[in-house]
N, C-alpha and C positions, 0 to 999 in steps of 0.2 A: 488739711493745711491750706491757709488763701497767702501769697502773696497779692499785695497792693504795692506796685512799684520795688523799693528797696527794705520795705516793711513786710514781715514774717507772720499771720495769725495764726493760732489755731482756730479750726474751725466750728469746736465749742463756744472760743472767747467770740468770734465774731458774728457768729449766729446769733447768741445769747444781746452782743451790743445792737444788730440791726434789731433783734427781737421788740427790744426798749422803747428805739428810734421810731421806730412806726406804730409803738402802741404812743409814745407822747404826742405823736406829728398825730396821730388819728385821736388821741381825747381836745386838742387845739382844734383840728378841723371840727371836730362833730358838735364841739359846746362853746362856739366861738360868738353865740349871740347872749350867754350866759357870763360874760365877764371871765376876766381871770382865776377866779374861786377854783376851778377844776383841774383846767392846768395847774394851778402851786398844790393843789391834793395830788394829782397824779405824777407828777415829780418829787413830791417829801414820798410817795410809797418807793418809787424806783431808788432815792437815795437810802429810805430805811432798811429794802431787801434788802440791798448790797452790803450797808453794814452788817443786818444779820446774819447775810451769808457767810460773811468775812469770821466775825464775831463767833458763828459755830464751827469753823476751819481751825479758828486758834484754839478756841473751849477743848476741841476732840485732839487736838496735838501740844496741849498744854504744855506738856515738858517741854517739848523743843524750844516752845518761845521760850519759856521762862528762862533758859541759858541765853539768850538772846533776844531781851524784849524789843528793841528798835527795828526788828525781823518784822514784829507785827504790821507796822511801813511798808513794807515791801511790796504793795499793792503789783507791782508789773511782774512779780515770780509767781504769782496766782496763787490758787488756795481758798476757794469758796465750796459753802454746803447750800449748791442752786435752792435743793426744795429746801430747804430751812428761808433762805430769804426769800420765796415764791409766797411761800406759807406766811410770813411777816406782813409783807405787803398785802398779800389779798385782805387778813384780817385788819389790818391797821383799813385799807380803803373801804373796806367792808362798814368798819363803825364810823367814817366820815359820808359816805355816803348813805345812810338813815337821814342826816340834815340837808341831804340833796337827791329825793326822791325820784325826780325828772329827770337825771341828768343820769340814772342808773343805764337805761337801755345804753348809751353813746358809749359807757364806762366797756358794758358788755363788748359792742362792737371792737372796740379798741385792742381791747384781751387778746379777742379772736382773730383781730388782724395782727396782731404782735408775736401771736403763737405761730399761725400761717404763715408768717414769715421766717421767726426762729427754726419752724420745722422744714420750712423751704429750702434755706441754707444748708441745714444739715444734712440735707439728705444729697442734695447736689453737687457737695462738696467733695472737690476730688479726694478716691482711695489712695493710701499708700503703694506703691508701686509693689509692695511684696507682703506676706500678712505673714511670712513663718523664718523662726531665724536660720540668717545665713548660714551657708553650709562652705563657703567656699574659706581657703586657707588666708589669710595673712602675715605678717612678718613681727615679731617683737622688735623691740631696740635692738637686742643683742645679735637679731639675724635671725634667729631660728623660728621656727615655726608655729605657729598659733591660729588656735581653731576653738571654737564653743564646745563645750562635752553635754551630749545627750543626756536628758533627764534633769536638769538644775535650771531653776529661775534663772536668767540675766535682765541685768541694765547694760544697756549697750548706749554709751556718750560720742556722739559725733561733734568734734571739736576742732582748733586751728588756733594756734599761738596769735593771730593777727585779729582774734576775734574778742573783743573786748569782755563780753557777756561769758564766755568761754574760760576769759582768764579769774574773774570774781566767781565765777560757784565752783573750778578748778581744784581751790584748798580745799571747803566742803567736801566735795564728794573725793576726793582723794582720803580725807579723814573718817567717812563713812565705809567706804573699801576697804579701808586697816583694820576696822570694824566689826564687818560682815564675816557671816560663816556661812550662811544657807546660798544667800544669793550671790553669783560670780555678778563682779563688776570689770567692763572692758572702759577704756579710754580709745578711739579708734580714732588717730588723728585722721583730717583730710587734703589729704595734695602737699604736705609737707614734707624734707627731708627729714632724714634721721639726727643729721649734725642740728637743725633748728631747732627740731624738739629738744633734741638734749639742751641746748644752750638755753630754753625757754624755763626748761623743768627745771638746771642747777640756778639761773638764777633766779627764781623766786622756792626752793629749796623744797620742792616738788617730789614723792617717790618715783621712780620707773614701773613699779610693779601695774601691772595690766594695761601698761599704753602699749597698742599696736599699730603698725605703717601700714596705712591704706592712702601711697602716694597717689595713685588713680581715681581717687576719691569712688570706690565702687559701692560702697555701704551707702552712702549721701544718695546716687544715682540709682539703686536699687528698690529704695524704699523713696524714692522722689523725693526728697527734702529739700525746700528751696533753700534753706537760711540754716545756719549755726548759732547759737547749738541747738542740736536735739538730742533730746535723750529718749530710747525706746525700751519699754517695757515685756519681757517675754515669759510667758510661765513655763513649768517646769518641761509640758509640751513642747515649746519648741511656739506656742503661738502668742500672734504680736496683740496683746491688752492696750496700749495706748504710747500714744505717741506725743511729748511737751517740749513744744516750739519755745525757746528763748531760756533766757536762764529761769533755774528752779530753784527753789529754797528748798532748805534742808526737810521742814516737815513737808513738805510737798512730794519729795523724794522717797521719804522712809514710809510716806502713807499709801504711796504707791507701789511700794517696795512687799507693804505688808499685802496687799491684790495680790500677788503673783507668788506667793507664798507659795507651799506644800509640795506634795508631788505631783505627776502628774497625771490628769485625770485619767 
């Protein structure tokens, strides 16, 4: 995860964007005595990946959109198949570039600086503060006490009534936990009382079942989470598969839901 300022990445999405930035900044630099032509070829390929990406995201979680097609919009809850649009693009630049024989090696260079980057990031990018789930206890609404049970997948949701993003995919996943039977889903408020939550939950007519008090925000600070929400993913082990900074969409959820699946190893 990067924060930039008051803004939350994940470290896939922002790697992936500087990835881009430096392959278009480096096809402008390198074919800048060849007119425009290369530059509008190497930006129709980065706009077509990304639709393809997009486009095999919804294809592989068809039903979901289709209860919901204006979902497909949703471009900032994320939901792309990188190599499927990697794969788009190479081929789509591939047959544009046969009518520009000379200008392949710069194309090459570009790539190579785009990946070198994307992979730079990634790799540099701070770990989460903890990779296996919490062990320590928490509080339900009701007072009593609550903890993870060994051996079952969770989604663990770190959230806060004040958090806008927090309060829009809220119903969702509140209606995927009614749901569910394999994977436990928590709601783990952060730095809130119990009286707010409640008042939060009755009035947008919200269940209680699996929201837990973590007034001290210890789950946020544990796993390093600069921003709300996040939702983490853990398998049946007990370890952390992936961590999605901001709000999620429903097929983004369940397909991630399905990673974490079975027993554990």
């Amino acid at each position: 995860m990067i924060a930039l300022g008051p803004f939350v990445l994940s470290a896939e999405r922002f790697s992936a964007g500087l990835g881009i930035l430096v392959f278009l900044i480096a096809v402008a630099v390198l074919t800048r005595l060849a007119g425009r032509g290369p530059e509008r070829r190497a930006t129709q390929a980065v706009v077509l990946g990304v639709i393809a990406a997009r486009l095999a995201f919804v294809l592989a979680n068809l039903r979901v959109f289709l209860e919901d097609p204006l979902s497909v919009l949703y471009l900032w809850q994320g939901g792309y198949l990188s190599g499927v649009g990697v794969v788009a693009a190479a081929l789509w630049l591939g047959l544009k570039l046969r009518r520009m024989p000379d200008q392949l090696g710069a194309f090459v260079i570009a790539v190579i600086l785009g990946a070198a980057s994307w992979n730079t990031v990634r790799l540099l990018a701070p770990e989460p503060g903890a990779s296996q789930l919490p062990t320590q206890t928490l509080a339900t609404l009701d007072g009593g006490p609550a903890g993870f049970t060994p051996g079952q997948p969770v989604v663990l949701n770190l959230w806060a009534s004040w958090c806008p993003p927090c309060r829009r995919e809220m119903p969702m996943m509140t209606e995927v936990a009614a749901e569910e039977t394999e994977v436990a889903m928590v709601f783990a408020n952060q730095g809130e009382s119990e009286a707010t939550i409640r008042r939060f939950l009755e009035s947008q007519d919200l269940p209680q079942a699996g929201m837990w008090l973590d007034p001290s925000s210890t789950m946020q600070a544990e796993f390093t989470v600069p921003g709300l929400p996040a939702t983490l993913f853990f398998d049946a082990s007990g370890a952390l598969h992936h961590i999605h900074m901001g709000e999620i969409s429903r097929a983004g959820l369940l397909s991630r839901m399905d990673e974490i699946r079975g027993p554990a190893p």
